[in-house]
Every structure is written in C-alpha cells, then in structure tokens.
N, C-alpha and C positions, 0 to 999 in steps of 0.2 A: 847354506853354509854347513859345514862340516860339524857333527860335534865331538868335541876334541879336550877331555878331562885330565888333571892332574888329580890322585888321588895320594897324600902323603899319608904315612905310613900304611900303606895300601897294600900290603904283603901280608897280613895276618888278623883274624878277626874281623873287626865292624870292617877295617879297612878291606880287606880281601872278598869278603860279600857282596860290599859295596862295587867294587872293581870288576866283580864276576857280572854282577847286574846290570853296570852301565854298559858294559861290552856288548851285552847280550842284545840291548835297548839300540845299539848301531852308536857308541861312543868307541872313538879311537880313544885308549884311555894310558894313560902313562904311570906305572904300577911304583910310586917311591918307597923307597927302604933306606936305612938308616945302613946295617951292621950287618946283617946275615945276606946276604944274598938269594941263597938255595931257595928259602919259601917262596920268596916273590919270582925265581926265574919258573919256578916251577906252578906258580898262578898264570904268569905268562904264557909256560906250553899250555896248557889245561886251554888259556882264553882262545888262542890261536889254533887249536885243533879243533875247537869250536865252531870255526869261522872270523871269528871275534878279530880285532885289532889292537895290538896289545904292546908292550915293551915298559923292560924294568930299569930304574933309574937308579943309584946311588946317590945321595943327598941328606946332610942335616939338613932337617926342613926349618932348620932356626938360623943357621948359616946363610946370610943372604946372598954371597958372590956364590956360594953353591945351587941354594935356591936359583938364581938369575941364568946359572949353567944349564940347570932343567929346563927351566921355560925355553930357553934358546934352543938347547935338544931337542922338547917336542914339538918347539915351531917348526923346527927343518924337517920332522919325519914326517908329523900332520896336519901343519899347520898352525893358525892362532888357537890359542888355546880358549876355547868359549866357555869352560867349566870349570869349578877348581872346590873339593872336599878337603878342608883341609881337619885331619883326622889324628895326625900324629902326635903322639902324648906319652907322657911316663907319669908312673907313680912307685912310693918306695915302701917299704915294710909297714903294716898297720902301727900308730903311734898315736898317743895324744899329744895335743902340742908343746907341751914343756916338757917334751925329749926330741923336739926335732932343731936339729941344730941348723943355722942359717946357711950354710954350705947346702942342704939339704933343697932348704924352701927354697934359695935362689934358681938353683938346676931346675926344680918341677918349674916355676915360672920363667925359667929362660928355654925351657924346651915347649911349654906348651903353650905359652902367650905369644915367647915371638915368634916360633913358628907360623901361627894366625899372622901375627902383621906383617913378615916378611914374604910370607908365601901370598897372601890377600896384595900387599903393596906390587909384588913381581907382575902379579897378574893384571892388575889394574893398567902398569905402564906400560906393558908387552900389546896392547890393544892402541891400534891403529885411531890417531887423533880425531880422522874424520870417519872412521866405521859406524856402523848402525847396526853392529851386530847386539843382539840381544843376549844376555850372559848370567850366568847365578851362579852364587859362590851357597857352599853352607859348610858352617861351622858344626863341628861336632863336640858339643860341650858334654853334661855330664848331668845327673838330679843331684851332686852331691854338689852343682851352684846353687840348688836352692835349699837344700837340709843340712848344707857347712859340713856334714862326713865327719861327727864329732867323733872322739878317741877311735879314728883312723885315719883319715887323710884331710886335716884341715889347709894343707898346705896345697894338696888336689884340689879341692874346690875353690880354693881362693882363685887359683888358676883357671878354674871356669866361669867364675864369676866374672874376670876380666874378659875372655874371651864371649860372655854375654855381652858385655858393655862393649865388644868391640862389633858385635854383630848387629845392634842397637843405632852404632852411632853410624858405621857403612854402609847401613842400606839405606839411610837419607841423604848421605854425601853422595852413592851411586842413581840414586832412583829415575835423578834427572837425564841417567842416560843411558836407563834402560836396562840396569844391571840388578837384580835382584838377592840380597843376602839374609839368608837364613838360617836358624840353628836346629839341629836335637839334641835333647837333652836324654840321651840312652838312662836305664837304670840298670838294675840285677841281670847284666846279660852275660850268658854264657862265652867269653873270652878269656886267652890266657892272661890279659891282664891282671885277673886276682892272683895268678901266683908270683907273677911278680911281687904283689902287697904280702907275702907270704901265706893266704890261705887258700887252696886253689879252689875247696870246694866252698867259698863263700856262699855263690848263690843257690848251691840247695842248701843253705842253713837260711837265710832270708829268705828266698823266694816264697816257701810256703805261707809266710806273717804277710804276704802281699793281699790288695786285694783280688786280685786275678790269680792267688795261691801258686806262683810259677814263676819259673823267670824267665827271661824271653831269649830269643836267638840271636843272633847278626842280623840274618836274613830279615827278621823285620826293624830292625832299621835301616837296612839296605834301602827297602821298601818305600820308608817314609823321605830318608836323602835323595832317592831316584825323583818321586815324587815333585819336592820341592826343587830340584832341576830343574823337572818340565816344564813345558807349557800349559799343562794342564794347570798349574800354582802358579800363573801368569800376572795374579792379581794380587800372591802375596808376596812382601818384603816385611822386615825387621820382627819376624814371628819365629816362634819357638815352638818344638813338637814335643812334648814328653815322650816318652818311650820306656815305661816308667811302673808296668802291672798296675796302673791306680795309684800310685805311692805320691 
C-alpha cells in the first residue's frame, strides 16, 4: 500500500521538515496550511522537483467539515490516507497567567486540542472498515506539557497536556487494529514560533542553560516523527520522544 501523510500545519518549521522528509522517505504527503499559502506552495515545488509527491491544502485543522474536505482531497489524488502528524499549533505573547484573558486560553485550546481530535477522528473514519492497513498517527506536543511554561505560556501547555492525554488514550482505543499513536514532545527548537510568543531569539537565550548547551533544529524532530511512522517503531504505541537538549 501506498504511503500517504497528512501533515497539518506543515508549511513552516517542525511542520515543513517533517513534510520535506516524509516525501523524501516515498510518502505522498499532503502539505496543510492554515492562512498564508506562498510557504507551503513553495514547500510543494521544492518537494516535487525533488521527485517527491506532494500538494498543499488549505484548512483549519480545527474546523472539522474543513478537515473532512482534506481527507477526502487526499483520498482522490493518493489515495487512503495511512499517516497523519498532526502538528498544527498557535501560541500568543509571553504572559503569566493572571494576564491572560479567557478569550485567549479558549483560542490556544481550540486551535491545538481540537485540531488533534478532529484531524485524529477524520482519519480514523476515512479507513476502510474491513482494511488491514497498518497506520501511525503522531502527535506533536511540546516539553512545556511537562514544565507547565510558567510566566509564559501556561495556556500552551495546558494545550499539550491534553493532546498528551489524547495520544495516551488513542493508541489503546487503536492498537487492536493496528494503528499506532505516538507523540514528541519538541523543546528549544529553532522555529518562527517564538516570535510569534514575541521573542524571536528565545532559544539562543535558553539553549545554552540546557544540557546539550544548544538548541535543536526541526530537522531532528523531523527525524524522531519520521521514525515513529515507520516500521522500524512497529512495536511502539502510546510513547513519547523528548526532543528536548536533556531539559
């Protein structure tokens, strides 16, 4: 069978690494973006003049009738979709909690929680009742589910904490049928995310207090998600990868 990945917000950072690598690996991969188009069309020539197979998609990955558009898009170009990272995430200005106003936390947890469940539920029900295809989902949470991101984004981690407990509780509802779900948990990685939080060069101010004195790239969490796809991680489910310098 074909393999054939949705990668949500897969047009820039962890997600665009990830996208470049599954391709490369012989994934027909379906590049989701949110709002900007240009990055992710222009991940798609890069893939495609590679060899690669590739094509960009428009979609809140929290939006289910949009989500459900995608799966059904990538069904018809490649087929079932056997793979699915779901990646896509916001966070907003560094804050401690008693300045962040509910308007605020709702959005982070409705853009990154239910993206996981709606984009994990698409996927689930777009798979043929009597297939035997074999399939792995990974969650891309964050270290700040497990150090809470105090006086800065407690409202982010609460977000990955759930998306822990949803990666926790999926790969035992799937296991029986051969579907695999696992997470990483990225840390200090070099992504435009921090300036979204407003400081762009966070992680050369952290990085060096790490143990591994650095902070890390996409590329190796591309690595570690490519990984827990394969077959080679055929024996794990409901596990977590730090990615994380030692922190």
């Amino acid at each position: 069978m074909n393999k054939v990945v949705i990668v949500t917000g897969g047009s820039r950072g962890i997600g665009a690494a990830t996208s470049k690598l599954l391709a490369k690996q012989g994934y027909a991969v379906c590049v989701n973006y949110h709002q900007r188009p240009e990055p992710a069309e222009a991940l798609v020539e890069e893939i495609t003049a590679s060899g690669g197979k590739a094509f960009a998609y428009q979609a809140d990955a929290a939006c289910e009738k949009q989500v459900q558009a995608m799966f059904v898009a990538t069904r018809q170009r490649f087929g079932t979709v056997t793979h699915l990272v779901n990646n896509a995430g916001i966070l907003f200005t560094q804050s401690e909690l008693r300045n962040i106003d509910a308007d605020r936390f709702r959005k982070v947890l409705d853009t990154n929680v239910m993206s996981c469940f709606v984009c994990s539920k698409s996927y689930i029900n777009q798979i043929d009742a009597d297939s035997e295809m074999k399939g792995a989902i990974v969650n891309v949470s964050s270290a700040a589910s497990r150090i809470g991101a105090p006086f800065e984004y407690i409202d982010y981690a609460a977000s990955k904490g759930a998306m822990d407990s949803i990666t926790i509780g999926l790969s035992l509802e799937l296991a029986g049928q051969g579907i695999r779900v696992n997470g990483v948990r990225p840390g200090c990685i070099y992504t435009e995310m921090h300036a979204d939080g407003g400081e762009p060069g966070r992680v050369d101010r952290l990085g060096p207090n790490l143990p591994l004195k650095r902070g890390g790239a996409p590329e190796e969490v591309a690595n570690s998600i490519a990984w827990l796809l394969s077959e080679e991680a055929s024996f794990v489910t409901g596990t977590f990868i730090d990615i994380a310098g030692g922190r």
